[in-house]
C-alpha positions, 0 to 999 in steps of 0.5 A, a space after each residue: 798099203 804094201 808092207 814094202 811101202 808102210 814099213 818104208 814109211 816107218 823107218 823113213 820118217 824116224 830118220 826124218 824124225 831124228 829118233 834114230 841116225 840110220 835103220 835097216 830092216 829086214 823080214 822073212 817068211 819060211 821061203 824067203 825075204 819080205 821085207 828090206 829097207 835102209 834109212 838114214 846115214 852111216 855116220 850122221 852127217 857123212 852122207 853115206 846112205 844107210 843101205 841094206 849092207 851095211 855092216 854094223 856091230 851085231 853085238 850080242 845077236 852072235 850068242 845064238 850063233 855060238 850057241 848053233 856051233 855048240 849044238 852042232 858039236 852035240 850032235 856029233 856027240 864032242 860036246 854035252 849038255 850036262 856033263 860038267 863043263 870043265 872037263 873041256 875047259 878046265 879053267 871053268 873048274 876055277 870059278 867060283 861063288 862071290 859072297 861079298 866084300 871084306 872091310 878092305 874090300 876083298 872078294 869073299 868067294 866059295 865053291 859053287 854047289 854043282 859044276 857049271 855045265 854047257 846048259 848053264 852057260 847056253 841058258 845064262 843060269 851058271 851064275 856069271 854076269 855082265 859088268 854092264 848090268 851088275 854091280 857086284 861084277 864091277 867092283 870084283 873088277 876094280 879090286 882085282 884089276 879085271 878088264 872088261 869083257 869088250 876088251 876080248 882079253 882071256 883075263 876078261 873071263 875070270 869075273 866069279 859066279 854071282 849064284 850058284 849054277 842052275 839057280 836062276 838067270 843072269 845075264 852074262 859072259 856065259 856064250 863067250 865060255 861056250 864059245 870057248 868050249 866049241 875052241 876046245 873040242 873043235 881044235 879051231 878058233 871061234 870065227 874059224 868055225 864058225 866061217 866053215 860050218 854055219 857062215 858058208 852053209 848059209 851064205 852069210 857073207 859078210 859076218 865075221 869077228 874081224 872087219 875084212 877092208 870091203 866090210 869095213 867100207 860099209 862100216 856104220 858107226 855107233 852113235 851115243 845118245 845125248 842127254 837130249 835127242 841128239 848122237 854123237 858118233 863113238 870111235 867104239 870098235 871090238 879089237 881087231 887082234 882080240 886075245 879070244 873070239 867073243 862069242 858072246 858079242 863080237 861079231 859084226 855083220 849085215 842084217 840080210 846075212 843075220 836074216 838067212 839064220 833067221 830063215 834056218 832057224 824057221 826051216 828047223 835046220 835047213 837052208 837051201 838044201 843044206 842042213 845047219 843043224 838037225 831038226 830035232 835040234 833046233 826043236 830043243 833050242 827053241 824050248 824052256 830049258 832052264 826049269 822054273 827060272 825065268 828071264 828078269 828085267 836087266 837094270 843098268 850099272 852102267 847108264 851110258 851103255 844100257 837103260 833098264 832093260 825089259 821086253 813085254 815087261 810083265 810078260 814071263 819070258 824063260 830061255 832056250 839054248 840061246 834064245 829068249 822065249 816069250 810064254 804069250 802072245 806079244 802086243 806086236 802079233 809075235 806069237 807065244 813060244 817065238 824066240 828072240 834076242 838083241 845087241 848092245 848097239 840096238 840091234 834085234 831079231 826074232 824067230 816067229 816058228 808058228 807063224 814062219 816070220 823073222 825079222 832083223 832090225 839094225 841101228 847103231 845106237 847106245 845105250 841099250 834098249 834106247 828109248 826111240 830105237 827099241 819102240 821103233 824096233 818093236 813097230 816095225 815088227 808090228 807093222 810086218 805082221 800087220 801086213 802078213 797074208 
């Protein structure tokens, strides 16, 4: 069989299946698009196909996009990797160490040892979490009446550090402070920058934080899994007037314009003859740049967003300046050293530089690492590479 016609037959029958409401698909080589496929519907029961652009919520897949803007402006010498943060965004001078709760319930907090750096944030070991993921970060919100971070409020940002920077990884609101510091050195909004020097270099089209009418008339809703294996469509949406860009997770967009940064990224830098970012660059965002720590398995605080959470558990996976690396050759044929990430609604790539493939795999489906739509996300991978030349 053709990859066309196997990954076809994949996507195809989890629809058929129910494991999914709508999936699509795409891979690449270094040269261009291999793969791309679109099953299933939009809404479920609306019956508007699932095809190849629609527009979903990328969610977290826009961290490496930020994280590309950041080391855009490194290059140019406006921001540092490790010069202390605040010195570009002062209000990252205010965040401090969380070391409990007093018997009313108050925050106990302290200095940290060391400034945060942009290399913290690009690498989640400021020490800053998700509510999603943390405990602690919930309770810090309810006793002080912060907003959680998918509401893009500026108040959103001053939940504490749960550790002191540089000590080991959590996974957090990091890139959407980064996000804030390519603001502050480049004088322009987020998405603004973005759209100049990463969205229109690339072509990628149809990426933006705010939903223009023709994105929104190719808009998938995201599906809440049952307690069976049964969805039901969610009016969830990123606020359309958001007090700030979320760079770490507010971008919608399609998956063959998110598969031309996958394709730069395999061409370190460059994309149809126009240069993204540096080759040397891109040489040290796909390394371990956080020492000794390692990635950990993610447990959920909030069950209806995100099962625990782990890829290749066992496997020691570290970071790079805004991508998961994993240390060994995967079960799926992805190479040792490829780089990797997803969104909250499902939604996942990878970057294989070894063996000049990526991929992108699109649904809209919650909670997190959902039990039919990652293991159908890691198939598919499986299936192109069982189909490489």
């Amino acid at each position: 069989m053709s990859l066309q016609s196997e990954a076809d037959a994949l996507l195809q029958g989890a629809v058929a299946g129910g494991d999914v409401p709508g999936v699509v698909a795409v891979a690449t080589g270094w040269d261009g698009t291999i793969y791309e496929g679109g099953f299933g519907e939009r809404v479920l029961g609306g019956g508007v196909t699932m095809t190849p652009d629609t527009v979903g919520w990328i969610a977290s897949m826009t961290k490496a996009l930020t994280g590309t803007a950041a080391m855009q402006l490194v290059e140019r010498g406006k921001l540092d990797l490790d010069r202390p943060a605040a010195e570009c965004v002062p209000e990252l001078g205010a965040a401090e160490v969380l070391e409990g709760f007093d018997d009313a319930g108050v925050p106990k907090t302290r200095p940290p040892k060391r400034p945060i750096t942009l290399r913290h944030l690009l690498t989640h070991t400021a020490g800053f979490g998700y509510e999603i993921w943390s405990h602690e970060v919930i309770r810090h919100q309810e006793a002080k009446g912060i907003p959680g971070i998918i509401s893009c409020e500026h108040a959103a940002l001053t939940t504490p550090l749960l550790f002191d920077p540089g000590e080991r990884w959590m996974y957090g609101i990091n890139i959407d402070w980064a996000g804030k510091m390519v603001e502050a050195v480049s004088g322009k909004r987020l998405g603004a920058y973005m759209q100049e020097h990463i969205f229109e270099p690339l072509g990628m089209r149809d990426t933006a934080f705010r939903l223009r009418p023709d994105m929104r008339a190719r808009l998938a809703r995201i599906h809440q899994r049952g307690d069976g294996d049964g969805f039901a469509p969610l009016d969830l949406e990123i606020p359309q007037e958001p007090e700030f860009d979320m760079g770490g997770g507010g971008l919608y967009g399609t998956a063959p314009d998110y598969l031309k940064f996958v394709r730069m990224i395999l061409n370190r830098g460059t994309a149809d003859g126009d240069r993204v970012l540096r080759p040397e660059t891109v040489d040290l965002m796909a390394r371990n740049q956080m020492g000794e720590c390692r990635v950990c398995a993610l447990a959920t605080a909030m069950p209806p967003l995100s099962n625990d959470a782990e890829f290749f558990p066992g496997m020691p996976k570290t970071w790079g300046l805004t991508f998961m690396i994993n240390t060994a050759d995967a079960p799926t044929g992805r190479s040792a050293g490829s780089l990797a990430w997803g969104g909250l609604a499902n939604s996942y790539f990878w970057i294989d530089p070894s063996k000049g493939v990526g991929g992108v795999y699109l649904t809209q489906v919650l909670p997190f690492a959902d039990q039919k739509s990652l293991p159908l996300f890691l198939e598919f991978e499986r299936t192109v590479y069982g189909n490489l030349a």
